[in-house]
N, C-alpha and C positions, 0 to 999 in steps of 0.2 A: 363535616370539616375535619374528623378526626382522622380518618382517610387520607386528607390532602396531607394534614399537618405527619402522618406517617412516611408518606412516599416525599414528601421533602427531606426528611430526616435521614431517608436512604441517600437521596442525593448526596449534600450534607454529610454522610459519613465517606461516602467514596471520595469528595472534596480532601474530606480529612486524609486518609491514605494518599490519595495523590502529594498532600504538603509534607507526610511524614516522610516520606519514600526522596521528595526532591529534596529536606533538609539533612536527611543521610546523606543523597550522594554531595549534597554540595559541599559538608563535614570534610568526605575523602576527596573531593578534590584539593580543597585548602590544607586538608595532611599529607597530600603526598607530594613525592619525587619529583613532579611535574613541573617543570619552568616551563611557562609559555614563554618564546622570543618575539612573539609580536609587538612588545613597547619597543624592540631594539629596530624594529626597521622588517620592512616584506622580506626582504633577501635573509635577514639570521633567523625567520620563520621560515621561508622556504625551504634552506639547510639543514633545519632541526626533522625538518618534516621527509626530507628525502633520506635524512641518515636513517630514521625510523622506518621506512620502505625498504631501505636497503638491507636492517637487518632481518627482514622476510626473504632476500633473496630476489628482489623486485627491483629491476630500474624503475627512475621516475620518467614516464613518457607521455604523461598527461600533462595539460598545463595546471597549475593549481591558481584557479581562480576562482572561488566560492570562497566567501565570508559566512560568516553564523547564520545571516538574515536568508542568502540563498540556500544553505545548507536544509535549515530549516522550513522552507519553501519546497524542498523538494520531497520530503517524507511528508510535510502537510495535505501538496495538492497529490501526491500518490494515494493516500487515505480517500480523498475525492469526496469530501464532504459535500459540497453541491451534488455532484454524480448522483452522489448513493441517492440523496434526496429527493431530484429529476425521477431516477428510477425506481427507486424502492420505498417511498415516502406511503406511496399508495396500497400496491400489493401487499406492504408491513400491516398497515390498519387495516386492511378489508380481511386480512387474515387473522389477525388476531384483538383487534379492536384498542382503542384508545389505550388500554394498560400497558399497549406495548412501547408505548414510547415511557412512560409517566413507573414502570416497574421495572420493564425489559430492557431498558436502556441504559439504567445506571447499572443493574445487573452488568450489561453489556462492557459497558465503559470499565467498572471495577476488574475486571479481568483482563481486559485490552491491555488497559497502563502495567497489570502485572506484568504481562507478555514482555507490552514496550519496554519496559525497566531491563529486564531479562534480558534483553537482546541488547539496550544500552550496554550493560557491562560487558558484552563481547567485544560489540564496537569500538570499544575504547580499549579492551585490550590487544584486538588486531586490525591495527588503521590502515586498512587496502580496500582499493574496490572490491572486491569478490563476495563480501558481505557474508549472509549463511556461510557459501562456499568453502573463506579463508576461514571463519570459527569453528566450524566442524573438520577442517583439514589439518589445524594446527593445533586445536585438542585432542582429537580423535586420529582419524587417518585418511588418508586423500580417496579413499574409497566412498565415504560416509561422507565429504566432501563433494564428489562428484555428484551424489545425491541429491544433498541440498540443494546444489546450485539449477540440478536441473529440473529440479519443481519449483523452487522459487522464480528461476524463469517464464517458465510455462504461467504459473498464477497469475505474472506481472503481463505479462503476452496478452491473457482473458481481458485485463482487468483493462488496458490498453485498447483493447477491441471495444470492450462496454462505453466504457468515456466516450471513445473517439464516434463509436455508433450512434449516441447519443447524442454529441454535438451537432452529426451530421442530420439526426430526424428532427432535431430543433429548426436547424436551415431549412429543411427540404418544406416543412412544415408552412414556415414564413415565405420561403421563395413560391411555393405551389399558391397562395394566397396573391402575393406582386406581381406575380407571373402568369397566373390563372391557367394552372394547369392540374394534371391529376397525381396525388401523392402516391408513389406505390414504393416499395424496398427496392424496386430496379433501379430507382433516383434516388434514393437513401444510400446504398449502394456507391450509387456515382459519387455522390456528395461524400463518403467514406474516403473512397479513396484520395479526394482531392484533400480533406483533411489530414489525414496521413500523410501525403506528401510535402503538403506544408508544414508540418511538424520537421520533417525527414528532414527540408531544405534548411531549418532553421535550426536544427542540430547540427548542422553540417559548419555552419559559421564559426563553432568553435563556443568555449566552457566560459570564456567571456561576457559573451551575448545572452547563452542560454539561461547565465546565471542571475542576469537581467531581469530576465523573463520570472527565475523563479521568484525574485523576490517583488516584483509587479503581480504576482498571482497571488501574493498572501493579502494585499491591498484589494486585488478584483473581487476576493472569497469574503472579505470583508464590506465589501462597498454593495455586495450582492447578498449578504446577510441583513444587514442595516434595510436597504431596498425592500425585500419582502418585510420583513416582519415591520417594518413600518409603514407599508402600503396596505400590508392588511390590518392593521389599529387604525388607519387613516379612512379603508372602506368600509372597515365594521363598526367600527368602535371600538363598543363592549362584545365581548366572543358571546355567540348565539348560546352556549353552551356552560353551564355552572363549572370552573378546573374541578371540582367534586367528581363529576363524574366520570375523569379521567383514572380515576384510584377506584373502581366500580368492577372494573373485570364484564364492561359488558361488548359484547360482539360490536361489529361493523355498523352493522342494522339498530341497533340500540334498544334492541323487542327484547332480549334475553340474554344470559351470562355465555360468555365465551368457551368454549371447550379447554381441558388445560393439552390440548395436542396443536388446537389450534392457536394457542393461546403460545407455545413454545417455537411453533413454523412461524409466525410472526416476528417473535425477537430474534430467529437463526437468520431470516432475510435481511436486518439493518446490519447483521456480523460482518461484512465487509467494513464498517466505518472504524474498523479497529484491526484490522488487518492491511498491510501494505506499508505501513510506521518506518520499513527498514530500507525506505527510498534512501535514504540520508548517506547510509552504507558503501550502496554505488559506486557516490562522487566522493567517497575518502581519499583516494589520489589525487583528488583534483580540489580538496578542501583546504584551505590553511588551518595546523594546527588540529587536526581530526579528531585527536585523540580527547579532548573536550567539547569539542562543538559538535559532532556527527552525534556521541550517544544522548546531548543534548537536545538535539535535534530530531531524534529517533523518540526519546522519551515526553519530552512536551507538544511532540505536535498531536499524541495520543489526548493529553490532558485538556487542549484548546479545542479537539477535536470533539468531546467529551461534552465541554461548556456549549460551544457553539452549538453543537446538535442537542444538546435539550433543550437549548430554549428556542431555538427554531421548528423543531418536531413535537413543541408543547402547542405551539400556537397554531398549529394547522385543525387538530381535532377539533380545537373548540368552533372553530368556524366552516366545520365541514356540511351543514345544510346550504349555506351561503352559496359554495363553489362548486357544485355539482354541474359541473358542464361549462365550457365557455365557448368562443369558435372557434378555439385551433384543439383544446386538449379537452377529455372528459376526467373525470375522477379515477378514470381504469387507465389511465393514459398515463397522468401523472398529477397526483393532488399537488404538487407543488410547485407545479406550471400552471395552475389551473389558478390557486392562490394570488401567485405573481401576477398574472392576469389582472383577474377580477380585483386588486389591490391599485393596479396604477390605469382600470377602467380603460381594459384591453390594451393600452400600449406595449406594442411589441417590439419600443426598444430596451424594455428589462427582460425580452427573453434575448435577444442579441448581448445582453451583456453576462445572462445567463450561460449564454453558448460558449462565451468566450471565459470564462470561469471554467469548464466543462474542457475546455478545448487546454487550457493552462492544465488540466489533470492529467491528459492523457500526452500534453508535450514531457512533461516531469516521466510520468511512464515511458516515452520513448528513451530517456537518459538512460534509465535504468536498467531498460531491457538490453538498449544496446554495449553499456559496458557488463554486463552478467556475460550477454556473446563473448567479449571481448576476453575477460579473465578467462572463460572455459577456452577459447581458443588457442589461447595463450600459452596455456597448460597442455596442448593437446588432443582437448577433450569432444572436441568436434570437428564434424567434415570441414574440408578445405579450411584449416585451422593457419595455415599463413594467411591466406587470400583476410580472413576473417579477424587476427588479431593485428592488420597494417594498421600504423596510424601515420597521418597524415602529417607530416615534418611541417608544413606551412601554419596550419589551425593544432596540429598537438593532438587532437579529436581521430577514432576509431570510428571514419565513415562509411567502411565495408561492412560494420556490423551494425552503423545504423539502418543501413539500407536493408538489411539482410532482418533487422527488428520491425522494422514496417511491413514488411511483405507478410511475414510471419502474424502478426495479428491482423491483418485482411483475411488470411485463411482460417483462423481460428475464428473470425466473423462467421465466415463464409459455413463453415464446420458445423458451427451453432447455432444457425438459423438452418439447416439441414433437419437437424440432430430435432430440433421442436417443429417439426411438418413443416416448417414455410413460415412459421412466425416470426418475431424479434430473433430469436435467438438467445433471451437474456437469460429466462432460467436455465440451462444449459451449461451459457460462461460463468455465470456467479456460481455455479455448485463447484465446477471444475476448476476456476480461480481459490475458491473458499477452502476446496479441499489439499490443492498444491499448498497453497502458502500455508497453512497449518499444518502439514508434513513437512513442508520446506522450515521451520521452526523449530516443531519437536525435535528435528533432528542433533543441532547444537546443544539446546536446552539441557535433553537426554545427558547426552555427553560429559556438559557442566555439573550434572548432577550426581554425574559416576563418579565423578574427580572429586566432588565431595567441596570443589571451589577451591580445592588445591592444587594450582599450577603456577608458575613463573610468570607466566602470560598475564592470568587471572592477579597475581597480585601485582605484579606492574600497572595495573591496570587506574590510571588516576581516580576514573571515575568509577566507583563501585558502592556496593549497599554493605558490606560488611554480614556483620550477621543478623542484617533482613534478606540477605541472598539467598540461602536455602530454603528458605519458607518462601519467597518470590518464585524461586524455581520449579520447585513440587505443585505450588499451586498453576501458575504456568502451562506447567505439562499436561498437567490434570484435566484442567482447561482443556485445552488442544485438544489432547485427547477424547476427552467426550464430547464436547461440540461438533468437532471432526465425524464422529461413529452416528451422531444423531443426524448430523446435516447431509449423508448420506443418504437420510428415508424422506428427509426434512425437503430440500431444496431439487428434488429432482433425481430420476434413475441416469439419466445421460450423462451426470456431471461426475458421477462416479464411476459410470462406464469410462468416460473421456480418461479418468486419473488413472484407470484399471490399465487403458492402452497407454500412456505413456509411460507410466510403470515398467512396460512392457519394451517397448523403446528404449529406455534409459537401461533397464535391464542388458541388452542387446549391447548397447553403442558403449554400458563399462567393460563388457567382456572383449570387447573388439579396439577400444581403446586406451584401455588400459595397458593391454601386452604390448601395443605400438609403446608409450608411454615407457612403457620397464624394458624394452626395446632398446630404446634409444638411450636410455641411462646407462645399459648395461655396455653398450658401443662407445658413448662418451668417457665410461668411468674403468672401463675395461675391467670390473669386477664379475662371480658367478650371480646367477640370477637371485639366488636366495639370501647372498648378503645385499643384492642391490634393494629386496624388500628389505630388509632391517635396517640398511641407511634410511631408505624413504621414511621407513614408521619413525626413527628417531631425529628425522629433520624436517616433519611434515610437510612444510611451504616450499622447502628448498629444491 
């Protein structure tokens, strides 16, 4: 029991950081500058929120329709708490054994919220969609900017593929049973893409609707949390399993102690559940009010994220004799389809509601992806950049680029089940997702870290930590950094090769569009080349 009563204690203390960290920032929101105009009416919100766009040099051409609740619906289901769990619940434990939820996870979590915080206080110092993009453009330089935005892309791309693949082998699963025919990835596939499409149509309706949808997903993620973990108390009971033994460090098999290699490739696999946070970011054009509710939304969906996944990935270990196999899923498939199962005594309408949980991840994903196109298009930073940054004067929404963000993770599907001989495809996009979005991080971080948290930006910024920021930051990086260099040997060779070629790519398409880019300033502003870079560096966004 001393065991348990330690790894609770861990929890328990990252709890603690997480309340210390939100009663800073809430501290500097209540000390600073910041009037919110939303008591006075939508419209003196609207105005307050377009003046602030415009001093980036941004028209407003989105509609701004997201409240706090969709806001924060859209960095929670980016996170894709179910997702990861569908997918990775299983491989995490057969890899590293029960510690890895019950040690590796608060571990996990602890460092995530650092992240998230981190990236809060950018949020809130530059309220635009562009996200990464605009922080490292308006700190740093639109160089370092391009960067970010085009790994943070790419991760979100992966991560959009996995969801969306996933929802599709859940269907194809339950239809191949209704329909009595034979499952294979050609109809997984199929089912992909009609997923995707319906995602695609339903972005298309406009920031309105979508925003609907995100805040109906934090209620599905919810009603689908409650579901399992109450179906499996209701079909087990008592867990087959002492929690003791979860604080034991022993393998899969439960014969012997875990390796500490295997033991750390286990907790790099749940690392997606704290990467993706900075959905929120996106839709700050289209948020009311961004400059409090986006790094809000950025930084707590880490924490709920946090809650929910240990106490849902506590309860699966202990009844893993139980669900070793049922008729749609085995334990290598996914212990937490398999759970769901055997908990409501194979009714396969909690994996239908499971899918639609799944499918709510990878709709938030399609927002994202498709305004990240949008900013870089905007900017010039990619092919057919008018075709790409139109938006739509009826619905206000950038449909060229959502179209253009669907197609793009079909192929990254298609990529990464190539890339693992003819398999899922997953470990492939999770290295290559894992490894984007933590380059697409460090990037700003770095930055922030040069500056020492001394800029104009930075201290306008309502929401911020003060002086927990530097110590957030460093640890952050640090973070990044070595989880980054480890999940390299950790998660797969493909996924580093993938990041090595678009590296390679992004390398390519700054030196080619960038000069168009300084091109065209230099024809607009009729100045020599080399003061048109010293305007850029000293107006970064402009």
């Amino acid at each position: 029991m001393l065991a348990v009563w330690i790894g609770l204690l861990l929890f328990a203390m990252v709890c603690g950081c997480a309340l210390m960290l939100t009663a800073k920032a809430q501290r500097s929101v209540r000390a600073s500058r910041h009037i919110s105009m939303t008591a006075y009416g939508t419209y003196a919100q609207a105005q307050q929120d377009k003046h602030d766009l415009n001093l980036f040099g941004l028209a407003q051409q989105l509609r701004r329709r997201l409240g706090a609740a969709a806001s924060f619906g859209l960095s929670f289901q980016s996170l894709g708490l179910i997702g990861i769990a569908f997918l990775f619940a299983g491989p995490a434990l057969q890899k590293g054994g029960p510690s890895v939820v019950s040690i590796g996870l608060p571990i996990l979590a602890l460092f995530g919220i650092l992240v998230s915080a981190s990236l809060a206080e950018l949020s809130s110092a530059v309220p635009t969609a562009g996200g990464v993009y605009h922080w490292a453009s308006a700190l740093g330089t639109r160089r370092w900017g391009w960067y970010a935005a085009w790994f943070q892309l790419a991760g979100h791309l992966a991560m959009m593929a996995l969801m969306n693949g996933a929802c599709a082998f859940i269907l194809d699963k339950l239809l191949s049973v209704w329909l009595d025919y034979h499952s294979s990835w050609w109809t997984t596939g199929m089912l992909l893409c009609f997923v995707t499409v319906v995602q695609a149509a339903v972005n298309h309706w406009g920031t309105g609707r979508t925003g609907a949808l995100q805040e109906a997903g934090i209620m599905l993620h919810a009603v689908v949390l409650a579901a399992v973990i109450g179906g499996i108390f209701i079909a087990f009971g008592r867990s087959v399993y002492s929690p003791a033994l979860l604080y034991t460090f022993q393998n899969a098999s439960l014969d012997g102690h875990v390796t500490p290699w295997a033991f750390i490739v286990g907790v790099l696999v749940l690392q997606k559940l704290f990467l993706g946070m900075d959905g929120a970011a996106q839709g700050s054009e289209e948020t009311s009010d961004p400059r409090i509710r986006v790094p809000w939304s950025i930084y707590l969906s880490s924490v709920y994220t946090m809650i929910a996944g240990f106490v849902l990935l506590m309860c699966l270990p202990l009844v893993l004799p139980a669900i070793v196999g049922t008729a749609l899923f085995s334990s290598g498939d996914s212990l937490f389809a398999a759970a769901a199962l055997d908990g409501w005594q194979g009714n396969s309408l909690v994996l239908l509601v499971i899918a639609a949980a799944i499918w709510g991840s990878g709709n938030s994903e399609m927002l994202v992806c498709s305004r990240a196109i949008f900013c870089l298009a905007r900017d010039q930073a990619l092919p057919f950049n008018r075709v790409l940054s139109h938006v739509s004067r009826g619905r206000q929404s950038p449909l060229p680029a959502i179209g253009t963000a669907a197609l793009l993770s079909v192929v990254l599907f298609v990529a990464g089940r190539l890339a693992d001989g003819g398999e899922a495809g997953i470990p492939s996009l999770l290295g290559f997702a894992v490894l984007c979005l933590q380059l697409a991080y460090m990037i700003p971080i770095w930055i922030k870290i040069g500056l020492h948290g001394r800029h104009r930006l930075l201290d306008d910024a309502p929401w911020h930590l003060g002086s927990y920021g530097s110590i957030v930051d460093r640890a952050a990086f640090v973070w990044l950094l070595l989880s980054g260099a480890v999940s390299v040997f950790a998660l797969g060779v493909w996924g580093a090769v993938g990041t090595g070629a678009w590296l390679i790519l992004v390398t390519v398409m700054d030196r080619r569009y960038r000069k168009q880019h300084l091109a065209k300033l230099q024809s607009r502003l009729k100045r020599p080349k080399g003061e048109i870079i010293r305007i850029e560096r000293k107006f970064h966004l402009h």
